[in-house]
SEMIMAR-730701 format. One record per residue (C-alpha): residue number from 1; x, y, z. Coordinates in nm, 3 decimals. Layout:
// residues N
<atom><tise>NUM</tise><X>X</X><Y>Y</Y><Z>Z</Z></atom>
...
//
This chain:
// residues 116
<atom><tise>1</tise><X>0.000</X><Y>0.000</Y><Z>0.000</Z></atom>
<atom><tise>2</tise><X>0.139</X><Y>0.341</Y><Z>-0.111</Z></atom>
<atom><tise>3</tise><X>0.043</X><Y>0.655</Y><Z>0.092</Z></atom>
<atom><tise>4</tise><X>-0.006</X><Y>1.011</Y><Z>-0.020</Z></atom>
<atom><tise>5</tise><X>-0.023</X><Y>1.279</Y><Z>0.185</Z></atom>
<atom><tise>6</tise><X>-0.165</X><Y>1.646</Y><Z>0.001</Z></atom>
<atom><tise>7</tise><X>-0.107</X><Y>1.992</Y><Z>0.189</Z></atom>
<atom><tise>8</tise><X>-0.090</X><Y>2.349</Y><Z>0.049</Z></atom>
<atom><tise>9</tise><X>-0.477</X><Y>2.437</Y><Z>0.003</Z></atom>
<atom><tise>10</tise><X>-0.703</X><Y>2.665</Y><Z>0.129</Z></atom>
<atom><tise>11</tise><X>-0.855</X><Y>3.001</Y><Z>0.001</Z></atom>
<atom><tise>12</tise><X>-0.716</X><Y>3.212</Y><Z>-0.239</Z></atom>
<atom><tise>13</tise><X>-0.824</X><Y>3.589</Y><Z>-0.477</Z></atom>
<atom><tise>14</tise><X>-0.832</X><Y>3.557</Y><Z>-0.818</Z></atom>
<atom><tise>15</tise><X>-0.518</X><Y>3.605</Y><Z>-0.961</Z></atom>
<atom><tise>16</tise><X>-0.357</X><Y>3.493</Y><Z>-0.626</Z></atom>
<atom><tise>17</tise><X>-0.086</X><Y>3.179</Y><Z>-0.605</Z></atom>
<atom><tise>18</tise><X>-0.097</X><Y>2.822</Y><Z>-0.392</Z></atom>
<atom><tise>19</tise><X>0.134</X><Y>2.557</Y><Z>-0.390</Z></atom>
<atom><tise>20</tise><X>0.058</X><Y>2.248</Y><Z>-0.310</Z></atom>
<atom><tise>21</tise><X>0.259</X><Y>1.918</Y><Z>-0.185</Z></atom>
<atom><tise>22</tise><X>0.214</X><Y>1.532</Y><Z>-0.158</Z></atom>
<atom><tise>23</tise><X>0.468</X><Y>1.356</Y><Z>0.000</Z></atom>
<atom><tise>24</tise><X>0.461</X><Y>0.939</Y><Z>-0.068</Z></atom>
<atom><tise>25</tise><X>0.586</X><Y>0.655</Y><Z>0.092</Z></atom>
<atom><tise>26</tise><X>0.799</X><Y>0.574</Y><Z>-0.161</Z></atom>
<atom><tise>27</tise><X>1.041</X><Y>0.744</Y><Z>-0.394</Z></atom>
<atom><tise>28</tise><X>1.033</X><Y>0.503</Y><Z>-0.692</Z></atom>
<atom><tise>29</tise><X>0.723</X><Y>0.532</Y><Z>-0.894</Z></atom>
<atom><tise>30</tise><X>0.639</X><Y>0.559</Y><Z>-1.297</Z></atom>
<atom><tise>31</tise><X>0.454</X><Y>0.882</Y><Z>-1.236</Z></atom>
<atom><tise>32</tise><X>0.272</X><Y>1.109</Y><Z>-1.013</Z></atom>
<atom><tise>33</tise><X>0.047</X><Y>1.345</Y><Z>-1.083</Z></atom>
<atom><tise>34</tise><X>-0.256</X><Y>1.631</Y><Z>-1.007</Z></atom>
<atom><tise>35</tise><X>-0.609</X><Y>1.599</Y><Z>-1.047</Z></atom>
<atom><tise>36</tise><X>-0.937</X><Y>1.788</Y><Z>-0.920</Z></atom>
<atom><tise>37</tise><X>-1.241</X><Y>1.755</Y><Z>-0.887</Z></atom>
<atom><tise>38</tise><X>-1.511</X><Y>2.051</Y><Z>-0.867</Z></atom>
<atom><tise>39</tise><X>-1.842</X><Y>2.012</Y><Z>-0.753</Z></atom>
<atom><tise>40</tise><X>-2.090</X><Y>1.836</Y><Z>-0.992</Z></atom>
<atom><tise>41</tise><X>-1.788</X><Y>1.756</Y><Z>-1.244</Z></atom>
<atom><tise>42</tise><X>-1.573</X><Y>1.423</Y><Z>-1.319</Z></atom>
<atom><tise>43</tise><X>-1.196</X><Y>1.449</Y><Z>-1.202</Z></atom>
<atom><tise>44</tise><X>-0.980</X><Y>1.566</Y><Z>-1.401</Z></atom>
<atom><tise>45</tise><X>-0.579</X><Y>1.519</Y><Z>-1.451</Z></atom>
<atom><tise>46</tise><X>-0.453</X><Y>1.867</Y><Z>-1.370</Z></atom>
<atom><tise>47</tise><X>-0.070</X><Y>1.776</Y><Z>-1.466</Z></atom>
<atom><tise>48</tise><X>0.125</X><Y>1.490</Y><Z>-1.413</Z></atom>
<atom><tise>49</tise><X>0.551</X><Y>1.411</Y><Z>-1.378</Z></atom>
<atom><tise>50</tise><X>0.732</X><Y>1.081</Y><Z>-1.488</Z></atom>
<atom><tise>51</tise><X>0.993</X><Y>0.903</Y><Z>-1.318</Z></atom>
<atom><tise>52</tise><X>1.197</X><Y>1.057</Y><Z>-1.637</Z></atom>
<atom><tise>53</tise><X>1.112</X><Y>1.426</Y><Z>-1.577</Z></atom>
<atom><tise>54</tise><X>0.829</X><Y>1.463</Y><Z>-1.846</Z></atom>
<atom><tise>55</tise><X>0.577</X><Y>1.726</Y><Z>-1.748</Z></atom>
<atom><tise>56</tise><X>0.231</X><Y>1.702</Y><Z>-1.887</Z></atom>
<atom><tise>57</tise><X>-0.012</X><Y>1.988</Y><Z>-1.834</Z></atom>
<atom><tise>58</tise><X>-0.368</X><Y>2.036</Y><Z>-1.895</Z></atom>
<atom><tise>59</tise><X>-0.445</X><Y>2.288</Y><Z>-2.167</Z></atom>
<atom><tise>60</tise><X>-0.684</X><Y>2.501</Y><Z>-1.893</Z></atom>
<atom><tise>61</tise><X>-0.347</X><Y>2.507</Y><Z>-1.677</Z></atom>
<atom><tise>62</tise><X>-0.042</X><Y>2.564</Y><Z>-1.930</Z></atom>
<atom><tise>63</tise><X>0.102</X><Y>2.867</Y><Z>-1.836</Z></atom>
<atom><tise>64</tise><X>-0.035</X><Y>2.897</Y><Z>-1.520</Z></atom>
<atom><tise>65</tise><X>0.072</X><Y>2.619</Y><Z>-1.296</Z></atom>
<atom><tise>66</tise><X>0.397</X><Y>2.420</Y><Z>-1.261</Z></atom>
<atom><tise>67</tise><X>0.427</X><Y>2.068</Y><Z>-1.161</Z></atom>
<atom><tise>68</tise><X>0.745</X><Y>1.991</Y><Z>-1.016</Z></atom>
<atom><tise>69</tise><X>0.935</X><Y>1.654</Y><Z>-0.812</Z></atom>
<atom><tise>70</tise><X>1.158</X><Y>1.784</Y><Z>-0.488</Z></atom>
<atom><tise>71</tise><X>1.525</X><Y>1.733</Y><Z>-0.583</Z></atom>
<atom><tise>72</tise><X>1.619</X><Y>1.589</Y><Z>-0.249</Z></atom>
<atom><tise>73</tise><X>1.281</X><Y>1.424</Y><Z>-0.131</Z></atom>
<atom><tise>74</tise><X>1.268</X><Y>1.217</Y><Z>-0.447</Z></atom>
<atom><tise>75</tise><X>0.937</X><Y>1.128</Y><Z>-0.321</Z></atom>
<atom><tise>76</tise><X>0.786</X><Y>1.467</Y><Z>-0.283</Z></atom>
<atom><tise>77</tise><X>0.591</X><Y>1.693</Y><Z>-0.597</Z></atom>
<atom><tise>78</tise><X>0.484</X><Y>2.004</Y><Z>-0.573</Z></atom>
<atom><tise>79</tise><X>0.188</X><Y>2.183</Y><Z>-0.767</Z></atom>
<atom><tise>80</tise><X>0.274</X><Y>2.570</Y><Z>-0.813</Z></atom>
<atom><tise>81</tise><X>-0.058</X><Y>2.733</Y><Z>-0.910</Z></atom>
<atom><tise>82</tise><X>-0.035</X><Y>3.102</Y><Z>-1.008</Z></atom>
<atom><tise>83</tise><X>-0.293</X><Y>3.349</Y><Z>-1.164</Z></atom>
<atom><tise>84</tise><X>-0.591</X><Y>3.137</Y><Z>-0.989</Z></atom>
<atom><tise>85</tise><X>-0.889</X><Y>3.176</Y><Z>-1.149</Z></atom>
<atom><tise>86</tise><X>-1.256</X><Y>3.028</Y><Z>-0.975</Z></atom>
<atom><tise>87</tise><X>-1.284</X><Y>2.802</Y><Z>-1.229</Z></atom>
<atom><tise>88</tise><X>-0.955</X><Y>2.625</Y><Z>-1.039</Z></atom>
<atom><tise>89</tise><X>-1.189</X><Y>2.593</Y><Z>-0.765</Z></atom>
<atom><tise>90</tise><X>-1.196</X><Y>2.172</Y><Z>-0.626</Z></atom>
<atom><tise>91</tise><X>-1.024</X><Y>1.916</Y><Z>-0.418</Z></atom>
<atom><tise>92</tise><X>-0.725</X><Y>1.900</Y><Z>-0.575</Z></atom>
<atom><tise>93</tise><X>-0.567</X><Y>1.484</Y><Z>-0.504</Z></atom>
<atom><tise>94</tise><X>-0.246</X><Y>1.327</Y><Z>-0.580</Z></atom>
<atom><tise>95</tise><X>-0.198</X><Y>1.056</Y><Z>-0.762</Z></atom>
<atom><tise>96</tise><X>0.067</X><Y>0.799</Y><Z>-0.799</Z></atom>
<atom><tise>97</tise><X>0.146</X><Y>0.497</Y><Z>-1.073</Z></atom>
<atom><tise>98</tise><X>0.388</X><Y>0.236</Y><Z>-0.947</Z></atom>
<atom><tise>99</tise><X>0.670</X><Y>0.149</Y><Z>-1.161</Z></atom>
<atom><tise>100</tise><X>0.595</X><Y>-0.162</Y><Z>-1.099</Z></atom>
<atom><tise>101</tise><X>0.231</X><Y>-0.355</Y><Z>-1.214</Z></atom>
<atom><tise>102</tise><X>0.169</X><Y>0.014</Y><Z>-1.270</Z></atom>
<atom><tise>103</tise><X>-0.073</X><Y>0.022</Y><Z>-0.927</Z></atom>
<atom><tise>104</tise><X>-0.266</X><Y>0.328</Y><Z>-0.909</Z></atom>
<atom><tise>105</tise><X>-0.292</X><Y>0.540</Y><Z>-0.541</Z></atom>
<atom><tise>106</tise><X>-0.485</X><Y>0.833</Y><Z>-0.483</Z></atom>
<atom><tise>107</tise><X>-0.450</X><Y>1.032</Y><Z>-0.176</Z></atom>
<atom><tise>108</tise><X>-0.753</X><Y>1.202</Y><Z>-0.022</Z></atom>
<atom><tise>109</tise><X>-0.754</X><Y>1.533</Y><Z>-0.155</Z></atom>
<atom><tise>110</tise><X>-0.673</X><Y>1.900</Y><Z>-0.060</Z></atom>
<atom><tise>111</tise><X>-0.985</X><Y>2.174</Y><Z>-0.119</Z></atom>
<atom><tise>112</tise><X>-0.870</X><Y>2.496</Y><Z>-0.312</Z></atom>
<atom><tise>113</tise><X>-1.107</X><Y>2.755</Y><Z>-0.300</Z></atom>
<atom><tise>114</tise><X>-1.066</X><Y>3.094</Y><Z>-0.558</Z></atom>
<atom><tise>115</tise><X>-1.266</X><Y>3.365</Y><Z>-0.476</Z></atom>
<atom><tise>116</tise><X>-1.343</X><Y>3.641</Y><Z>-0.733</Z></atom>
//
């Protein structure tokens, strides 16, 4: 069993910056990645890093947000969100694909609220 851990929500203004972190309990993985979920909508991958260093972004994000692995704490990503908008409004979870049988985690999700 893998573990994530998120932290870094809360409430932000439009046009404000978050940054969010999910540490795992392991440091060897295909990829991990962002997704959210707002209210009444199907999650959605927000932007995701391989074991490699490719970044993938969603097109609503490019530009905007930064995905990024901890240089040290190889098992540690971070989510830099700038220019929020309240469409970026949701619980925001990490996600995690062993390198291995390519097991999916999910960890339980961080809220990030954008006020206009």
């Amino acid at each position: 069993q893998v573990l994530l851990v998120e932290s870094g929500g809360g409430l932000a203004q439009s046009g404000g910056s978050l940054r969010l972190s999910c540490e795992a309990s392991i440091s060897t993985f295909f990829l991990m990645a962002w997704y959210r979920q707002a209210p009444g909508k199907k999650r959605e991958l927000v932007a995701e890093v391989e074991n490699d260093g490719t970044r993938n972004y969603a097109g609503a994000v490019a530009g905007r947000f930064t995905i990024s692995r901890d240089s040290a704490k190889k098992n540690t990503i971070y989510l830099q969100m700038n220019n929020l908008k309240p469409a970026d409004t949701a619980v925001y979870y990490c996600y995690l694909e062993t390198a291995m049988n390519r097991n999916e985690f999910w960890g339980r999700g961080t809220q990030v609220t954008v006020s206009s």
